[in-house]
C-alpha positions in Angstrom: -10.5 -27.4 -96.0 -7.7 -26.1 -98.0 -7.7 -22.3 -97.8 -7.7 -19.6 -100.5 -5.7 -16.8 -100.3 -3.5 -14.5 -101.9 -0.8 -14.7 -99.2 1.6 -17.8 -100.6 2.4 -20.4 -98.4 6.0 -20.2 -98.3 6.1 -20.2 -94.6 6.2 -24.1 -93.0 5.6 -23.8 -89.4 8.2 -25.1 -86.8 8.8 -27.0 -83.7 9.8 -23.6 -82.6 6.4 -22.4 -84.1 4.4 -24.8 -81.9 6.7 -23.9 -78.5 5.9 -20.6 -78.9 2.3 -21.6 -79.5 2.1 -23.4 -75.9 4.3 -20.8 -74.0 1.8 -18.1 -75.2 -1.6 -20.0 -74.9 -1.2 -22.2 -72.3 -0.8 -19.6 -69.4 -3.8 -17.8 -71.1 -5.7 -20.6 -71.4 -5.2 -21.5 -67.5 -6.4 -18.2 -66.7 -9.0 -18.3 -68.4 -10.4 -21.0 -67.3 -9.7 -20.7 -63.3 -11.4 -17.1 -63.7 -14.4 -19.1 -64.7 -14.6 -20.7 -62.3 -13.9 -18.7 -59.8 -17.1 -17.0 -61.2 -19.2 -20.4 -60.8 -18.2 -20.5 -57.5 -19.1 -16.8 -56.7 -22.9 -17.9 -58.2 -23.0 -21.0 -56.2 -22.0 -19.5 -53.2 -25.2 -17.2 -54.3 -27.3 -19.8 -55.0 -26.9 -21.1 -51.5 -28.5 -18.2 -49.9 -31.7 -17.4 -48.3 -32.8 -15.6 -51.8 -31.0 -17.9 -54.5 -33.1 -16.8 -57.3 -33.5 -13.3 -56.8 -29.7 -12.9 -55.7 -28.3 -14.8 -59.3 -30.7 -12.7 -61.1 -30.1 -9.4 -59.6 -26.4 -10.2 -60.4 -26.7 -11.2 -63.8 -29.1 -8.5 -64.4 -26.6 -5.9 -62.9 -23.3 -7.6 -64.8 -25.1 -6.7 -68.4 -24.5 -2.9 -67.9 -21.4 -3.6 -66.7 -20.2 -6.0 -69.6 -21.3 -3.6 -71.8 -19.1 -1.2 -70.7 -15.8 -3.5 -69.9 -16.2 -5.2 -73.4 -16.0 -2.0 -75.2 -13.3 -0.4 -73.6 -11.8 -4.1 -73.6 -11.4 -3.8 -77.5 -8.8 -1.2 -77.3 -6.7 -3.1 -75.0 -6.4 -5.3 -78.3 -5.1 -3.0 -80.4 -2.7 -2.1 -77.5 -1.6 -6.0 -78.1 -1.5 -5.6 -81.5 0.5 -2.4 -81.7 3.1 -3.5 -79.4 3.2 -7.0 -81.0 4.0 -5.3 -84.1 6.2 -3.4 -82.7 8.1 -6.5 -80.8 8.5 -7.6 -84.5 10.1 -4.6 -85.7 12.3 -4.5 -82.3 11.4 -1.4 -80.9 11.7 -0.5 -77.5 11.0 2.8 -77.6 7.6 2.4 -79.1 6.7 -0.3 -77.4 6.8 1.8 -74.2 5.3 4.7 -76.3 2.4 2.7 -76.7 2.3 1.1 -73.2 2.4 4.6 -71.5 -0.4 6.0 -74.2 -3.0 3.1 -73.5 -2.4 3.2 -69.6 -3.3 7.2 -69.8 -6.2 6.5 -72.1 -7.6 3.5 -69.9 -7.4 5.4 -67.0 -9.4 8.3 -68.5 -12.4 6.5 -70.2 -12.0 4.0 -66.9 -12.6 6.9 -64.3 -15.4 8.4 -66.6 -17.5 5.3 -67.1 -17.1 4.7 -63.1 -18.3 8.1 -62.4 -21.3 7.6 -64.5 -22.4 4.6 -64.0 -22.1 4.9 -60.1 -24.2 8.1 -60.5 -26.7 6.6 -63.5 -27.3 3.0 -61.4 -31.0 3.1 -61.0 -32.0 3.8 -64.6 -28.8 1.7 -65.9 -30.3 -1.4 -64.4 -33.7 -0.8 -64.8 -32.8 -0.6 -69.0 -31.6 -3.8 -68.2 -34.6 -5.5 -67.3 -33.9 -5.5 -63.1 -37.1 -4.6 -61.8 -39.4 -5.3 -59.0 -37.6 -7.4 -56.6 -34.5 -7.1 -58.7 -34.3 -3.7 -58.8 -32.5 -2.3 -55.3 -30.3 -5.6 -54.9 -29.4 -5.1 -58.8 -28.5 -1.3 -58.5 -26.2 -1.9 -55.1 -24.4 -4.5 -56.9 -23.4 -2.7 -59.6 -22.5 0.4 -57.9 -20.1 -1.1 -55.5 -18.6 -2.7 -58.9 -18.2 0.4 -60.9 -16.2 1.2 -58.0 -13.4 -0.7 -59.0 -14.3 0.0 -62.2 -11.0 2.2 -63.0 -8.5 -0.5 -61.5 -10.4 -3.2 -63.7 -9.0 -1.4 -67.2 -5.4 -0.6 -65.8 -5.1 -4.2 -64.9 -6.2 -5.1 -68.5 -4.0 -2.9 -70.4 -1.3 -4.3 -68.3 -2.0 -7.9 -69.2 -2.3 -6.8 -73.0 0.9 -5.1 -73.1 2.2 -8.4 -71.7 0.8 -10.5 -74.4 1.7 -7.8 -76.9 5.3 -9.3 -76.6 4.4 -13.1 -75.7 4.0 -13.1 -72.0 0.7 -14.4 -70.4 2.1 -16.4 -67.5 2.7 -12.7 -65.2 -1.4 -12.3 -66.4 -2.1 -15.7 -65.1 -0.4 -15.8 -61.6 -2.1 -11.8 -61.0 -5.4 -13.1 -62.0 -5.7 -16.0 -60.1 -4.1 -14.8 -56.8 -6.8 -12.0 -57.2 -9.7 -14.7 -58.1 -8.3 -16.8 -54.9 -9.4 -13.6 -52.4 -12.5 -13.3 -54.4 -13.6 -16.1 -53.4 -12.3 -16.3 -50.2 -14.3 -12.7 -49.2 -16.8 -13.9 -51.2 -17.3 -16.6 -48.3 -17.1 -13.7 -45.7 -19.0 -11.3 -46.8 -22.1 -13.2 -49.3 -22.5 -15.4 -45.4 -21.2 -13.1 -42.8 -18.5 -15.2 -41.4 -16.0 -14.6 -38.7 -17.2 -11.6 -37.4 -18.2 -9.8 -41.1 -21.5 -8.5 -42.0 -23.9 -10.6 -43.9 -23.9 -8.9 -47.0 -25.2 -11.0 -49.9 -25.1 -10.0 -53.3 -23.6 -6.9 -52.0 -20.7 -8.8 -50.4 -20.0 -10.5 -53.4 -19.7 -7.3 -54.9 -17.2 -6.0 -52.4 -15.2 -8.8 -52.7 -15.0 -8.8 -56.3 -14.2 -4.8 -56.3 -11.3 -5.4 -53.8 -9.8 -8.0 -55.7 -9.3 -5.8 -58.4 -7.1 -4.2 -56.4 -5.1 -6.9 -55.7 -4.6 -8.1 -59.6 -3.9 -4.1 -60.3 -1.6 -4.0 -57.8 0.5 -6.9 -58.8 0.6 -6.0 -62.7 1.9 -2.5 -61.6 4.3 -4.1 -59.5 5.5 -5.7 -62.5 5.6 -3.3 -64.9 7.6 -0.7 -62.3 10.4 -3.7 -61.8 13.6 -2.1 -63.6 13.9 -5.8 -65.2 10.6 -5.6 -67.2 10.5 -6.3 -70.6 8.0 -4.0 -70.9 8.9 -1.6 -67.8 6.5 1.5 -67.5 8.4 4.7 -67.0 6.2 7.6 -65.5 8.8 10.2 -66.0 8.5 9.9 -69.6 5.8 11.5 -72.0 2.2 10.3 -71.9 1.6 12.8 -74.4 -0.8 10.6 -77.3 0.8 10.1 -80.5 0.1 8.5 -83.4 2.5 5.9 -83.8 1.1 4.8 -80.0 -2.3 5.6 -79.8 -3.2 5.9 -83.2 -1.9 2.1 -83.9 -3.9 0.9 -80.7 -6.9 3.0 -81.9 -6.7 1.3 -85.4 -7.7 -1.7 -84.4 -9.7 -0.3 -81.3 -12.3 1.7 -82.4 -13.6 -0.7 -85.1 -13.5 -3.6 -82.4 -15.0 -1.2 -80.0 -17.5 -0.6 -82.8 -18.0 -4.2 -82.6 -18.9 -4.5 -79.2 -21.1 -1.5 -78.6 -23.1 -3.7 -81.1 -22.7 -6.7 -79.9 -23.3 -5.8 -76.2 -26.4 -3.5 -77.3 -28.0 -6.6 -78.8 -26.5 -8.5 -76.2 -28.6 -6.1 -73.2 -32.0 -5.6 -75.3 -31.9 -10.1 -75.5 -31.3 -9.7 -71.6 -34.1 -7.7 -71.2 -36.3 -10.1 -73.5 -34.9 -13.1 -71.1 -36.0 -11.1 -68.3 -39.6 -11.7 -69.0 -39.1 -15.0 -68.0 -40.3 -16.4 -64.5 -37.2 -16.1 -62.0 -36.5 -19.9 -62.2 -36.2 -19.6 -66.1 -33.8 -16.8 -65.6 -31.0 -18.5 -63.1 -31.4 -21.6 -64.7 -30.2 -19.3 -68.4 -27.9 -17.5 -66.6 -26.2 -20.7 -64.9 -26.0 -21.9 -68.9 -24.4 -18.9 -69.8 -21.8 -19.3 -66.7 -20.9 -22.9 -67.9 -20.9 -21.9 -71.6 -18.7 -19.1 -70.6 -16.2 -21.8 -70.2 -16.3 -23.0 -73.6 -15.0 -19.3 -74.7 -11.5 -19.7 -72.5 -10.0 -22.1 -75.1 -10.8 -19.6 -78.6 -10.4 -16.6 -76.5 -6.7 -17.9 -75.6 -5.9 -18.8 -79.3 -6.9 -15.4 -80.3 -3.9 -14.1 -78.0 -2.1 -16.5 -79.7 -3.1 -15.4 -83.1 -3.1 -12.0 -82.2 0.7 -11.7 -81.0 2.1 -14.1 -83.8 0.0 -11.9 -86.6 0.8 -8.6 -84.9 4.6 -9.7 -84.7 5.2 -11.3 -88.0 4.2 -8.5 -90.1 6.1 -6.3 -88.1 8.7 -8.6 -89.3 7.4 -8.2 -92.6 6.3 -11.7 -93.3 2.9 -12.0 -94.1 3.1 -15.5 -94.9 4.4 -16.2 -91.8 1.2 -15.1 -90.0 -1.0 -17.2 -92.0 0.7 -20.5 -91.6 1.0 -19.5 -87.6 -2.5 -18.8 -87.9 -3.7 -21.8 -89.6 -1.9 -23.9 -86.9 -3.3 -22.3 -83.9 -6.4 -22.7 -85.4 -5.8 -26.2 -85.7 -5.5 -26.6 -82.3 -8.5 -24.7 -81.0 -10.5 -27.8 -83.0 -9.1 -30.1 -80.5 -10.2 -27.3 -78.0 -13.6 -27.5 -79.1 -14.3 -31.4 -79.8 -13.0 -31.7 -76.2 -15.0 -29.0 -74.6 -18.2 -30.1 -76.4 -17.8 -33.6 -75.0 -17.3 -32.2 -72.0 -20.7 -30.3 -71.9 -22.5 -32.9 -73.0 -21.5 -35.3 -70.1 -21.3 -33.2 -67.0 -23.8 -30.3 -67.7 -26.9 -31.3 -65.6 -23.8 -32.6 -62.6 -22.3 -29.4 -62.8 -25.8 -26.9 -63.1 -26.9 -29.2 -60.0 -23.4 -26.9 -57.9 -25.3 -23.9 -58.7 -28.6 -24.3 -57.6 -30.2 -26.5 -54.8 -33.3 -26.4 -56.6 -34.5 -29.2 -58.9 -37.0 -27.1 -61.4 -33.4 -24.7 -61.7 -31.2 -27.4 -62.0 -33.7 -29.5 -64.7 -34.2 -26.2 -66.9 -30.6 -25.8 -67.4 -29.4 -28.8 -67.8 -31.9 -29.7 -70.6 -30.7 -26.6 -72.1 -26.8 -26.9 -71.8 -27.3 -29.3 -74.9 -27.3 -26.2 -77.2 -24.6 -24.7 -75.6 -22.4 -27.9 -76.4 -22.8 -27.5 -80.2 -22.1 -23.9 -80.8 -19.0 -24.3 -78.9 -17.0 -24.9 -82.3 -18.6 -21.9 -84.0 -17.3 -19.4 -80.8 -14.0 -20.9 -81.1 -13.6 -20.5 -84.7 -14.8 -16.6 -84.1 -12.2 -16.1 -81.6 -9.3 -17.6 -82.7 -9.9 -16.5 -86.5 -10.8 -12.6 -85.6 -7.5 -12.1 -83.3 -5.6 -12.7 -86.8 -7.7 -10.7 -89.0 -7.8 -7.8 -86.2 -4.5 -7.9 -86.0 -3.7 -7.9 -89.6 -5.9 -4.4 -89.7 -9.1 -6.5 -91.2 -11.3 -5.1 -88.5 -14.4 -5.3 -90.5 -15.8 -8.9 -91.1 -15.4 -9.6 -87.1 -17.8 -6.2 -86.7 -20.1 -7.6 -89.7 -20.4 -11.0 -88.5 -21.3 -9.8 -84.3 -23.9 -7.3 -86.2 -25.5 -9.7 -88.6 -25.6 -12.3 -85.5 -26.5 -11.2 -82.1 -29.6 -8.7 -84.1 -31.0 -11.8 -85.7 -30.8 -15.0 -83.5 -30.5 -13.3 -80.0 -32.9 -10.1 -80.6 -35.2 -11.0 -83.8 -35.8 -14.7 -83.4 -36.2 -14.1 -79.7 -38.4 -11.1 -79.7 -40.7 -13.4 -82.4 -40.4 -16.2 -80.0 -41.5 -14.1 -77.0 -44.4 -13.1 -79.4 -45.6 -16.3 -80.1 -45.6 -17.4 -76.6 -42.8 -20.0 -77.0 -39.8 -18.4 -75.0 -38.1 -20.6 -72.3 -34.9 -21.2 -71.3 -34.6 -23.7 -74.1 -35.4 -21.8 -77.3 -33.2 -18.6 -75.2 -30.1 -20.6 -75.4 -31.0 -22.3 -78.7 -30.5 -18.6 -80.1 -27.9 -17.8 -78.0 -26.1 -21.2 -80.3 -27.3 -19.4 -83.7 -26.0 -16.3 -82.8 -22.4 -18.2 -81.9 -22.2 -20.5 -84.9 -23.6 -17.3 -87.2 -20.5 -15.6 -86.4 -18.1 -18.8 -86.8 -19.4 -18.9 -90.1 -18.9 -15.9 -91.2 -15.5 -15.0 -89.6 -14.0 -18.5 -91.3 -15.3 -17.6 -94.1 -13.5 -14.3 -94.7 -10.3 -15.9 -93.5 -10.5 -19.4 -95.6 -12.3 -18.3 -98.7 -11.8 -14.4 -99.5 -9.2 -13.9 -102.1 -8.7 -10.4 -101.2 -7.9 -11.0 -97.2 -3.8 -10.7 -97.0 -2.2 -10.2 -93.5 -1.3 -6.1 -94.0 -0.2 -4.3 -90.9 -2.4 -1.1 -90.6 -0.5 2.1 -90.9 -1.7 5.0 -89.2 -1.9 7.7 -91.3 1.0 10.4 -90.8 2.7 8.0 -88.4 5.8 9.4 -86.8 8.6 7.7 -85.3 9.0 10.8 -82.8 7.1 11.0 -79.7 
């Protein structure tokens, strides 16, 4: 498809172009996909306890609060990688740091908040999100032993998006799989009780997971404090927010933070419609959504891509630039797709068989992957698509296209589905695949066939180049 827009192609993308391409994505995509599965292996280990079923579902059940939350603070930590990529483009170091120091403070505040509350507001957090009955006090330990670590979680992701801000993702990658590497490892102590440690369960798998956050935190900081830093974090300079630092980041951030508050509120009512299901039904969804969360590593490490090259080109000035950088990474998360679909389709019922010893579990999900395998292409083309647009200040068709699909194939058509007694872990993740290619859709749409889209760096009103 040849694509209409008002920014001329004058820009022909380089070998230089497609290095930069790999040295920014590749260490992303790594990450992202060891972090995975690091998380299969913390619902295996889970699924091989006395209480498989009710431990996976208490877990899942507990993480949709908890998601909620992280997603929506998450979207300011892209307009922290957009303001500093623009400002990599423009060359300056001093608001680079500006920004840095501004988004740290800021994290740390709504970080510390949300952790407050939602260690406080567990019981009626969880209950909202379907965890009852037997779920209910196994659900509400979990995810206060989480929220815990809840403040560490954002620090350490505003460090890695001030890294990718200015093209660095490998630092991200080594942090985040050292940290994943103890997770599981206390996972193994403290989900069985081995060597001398409690036998803890779900509870231990929260532990583990809260004090691995420690670990990545502590790392990034480690980083960012080395005087050889590209993007060093001084603490003896002002934290005071301006807007040139947090107003940039907050540009982009509040409407994808918009975004997600809809997204994830559609995203916990379609939980709590899932969790009308019989137990089974619900580990054997959930252990489709862990595989299909695998599918999102290779758009979600394009967007980085298209995020930084967007972000720093128009700080550059050259908006034609961005879209030929964009249309190549996008090129590439194609392959991406075509590969991980394949791959889906051959190994899902071999791989849902890790998760669960039991056959009904392991049957119901594998029949059910198949949906999962063919709205891999419509994620991708959402993730890589909206880091460009975001970044190019066109916040609004990524919000549009979340809204208009998560309330009508993950809460309308399965509310009606629960209605008409046809609900089961097959239609579930059939409308979890509308919802993904709905948004696809819409996002390549805006970016292929609007004639008014043009890469334009948002401006903060009244910006100021003094802190």
């Amino acid at each position: 498809m040849t694509p209409s827009s008002s920014v001329k192609q004058t820009y022909r993308v380089t070998p230089a172009d497609r290095r930069s391409f790999w040295f920014i994505m590749l260490p992303a995509l790594i990450e992202g996909i060891l972090l995975v599965m690091f998380g299969m292996i913390d619902t295996l280990m889970l699924g091989n306890t006395a209480d498989s079923a009710v431990n996976i579902a208490s877990v899942s059940l507990a993480n949709t609060p908890h998601q909620f939350v992280l997603c929506v603070l998450n979207a300011f930590a892209i307009g922290t990688t957009t303001a500093i990529a623009f400002y990599t483009g423009q060359n300056d170091a001093r608001r680079i740091s500006a920004a840095a120091r501004q988004s740290f403070l800021f994290m740390f505040i709504a970080g510390t908040t949300t952790a407050v509350l939602g260690i406080l507001f567990a019981s009626p957090i969880v209950t909202f999100a379907g965890a009852t009955g037997e779920l209910h006090d196994t659900a509400v330990l979990y995810f206060r032993i989480i929220m815990a670590g809840f403040p560490l979680e954002m620090l350490t992701i505003t460090a890695t998006a001030c890294m990718r801000g200015i093209g660095i993702t490998k630092v991200a990658m080594i942090y985040n799989i050292i940290a994943s590497a103890a997770n599981v490892l206390g996972n193994y102590l403290l989900i069985y009780g081995k060597f001398g440690f409690p036998e803890m369960g779900a509870a231990g798998a929260a532990l583990s997971t809260t004090l691995s956050k420690c670990i990545s935190f502590s790392i990034a900081l480690w980083y960012m404090l080395r005087i050889d830093s590209p993007i060093r974090l001084h603490f003896r300079e002002s934290f005071r927010f301006t807007r040139d630092g947090l107003g940039r980041v907050c540009s982009v951030g509040i409407t994808a933070a918009l975004e997600q508050v809809i997204l994830q509120g559609g995203n916990m009512i379609a939980v709590k419609i899932i969790a009308t299901m019989e137990t089974a039904s619900i580990a054997a969804f959930n252990i489709c959504g862990s595989i299909n969360g695998l599918s999102w590593k290779p758009g979600g490490a394009c967007q980085v891509a298209t995020t930084t090259f967007t972000g720093r080109d128009l700080g550059e000035g050259r908006p034609d630039k961005a879209k030929a950088r964009s249309l190549m990474v996008y090129r590439y998360s194609l392959y991406f797709s075509a590969f991980m679909t394949l791959f889906i389709i051959l190994f899902r019922v071999p791989i849902a068989s890790f998760f669960s010893p039991e056959k009904e579990i392991v049957t119901l999900a594998g029949a059910a992957m198949i949906f999962d395998a063919v709205s891999v292409v419509g994620i991708t083309t959402h993730l890589t698509l909206s880091g460009a647009l975001r970044s190019a200040g066109d916040t609004k068709y990524p919000l549009i296209a979340s809204m208009i699909s998560i309330w009508t194939a993950r809460v309308m058509i399965a509310t009606l589905l629960l209605r008409m007694g046809a609900l089961n872990v097959m239609t579930a993740r059939l409308c979890v695949a509308i919802d993904q290619l709905i948004r696809g859709t819409i996002v390549g749409a805006r970016f292929f066939l609007s004639k008014k889209w043009t890469p334009k760096p948002p401006e903060p009103k009244g910006a100021s180049a003094h802190e």
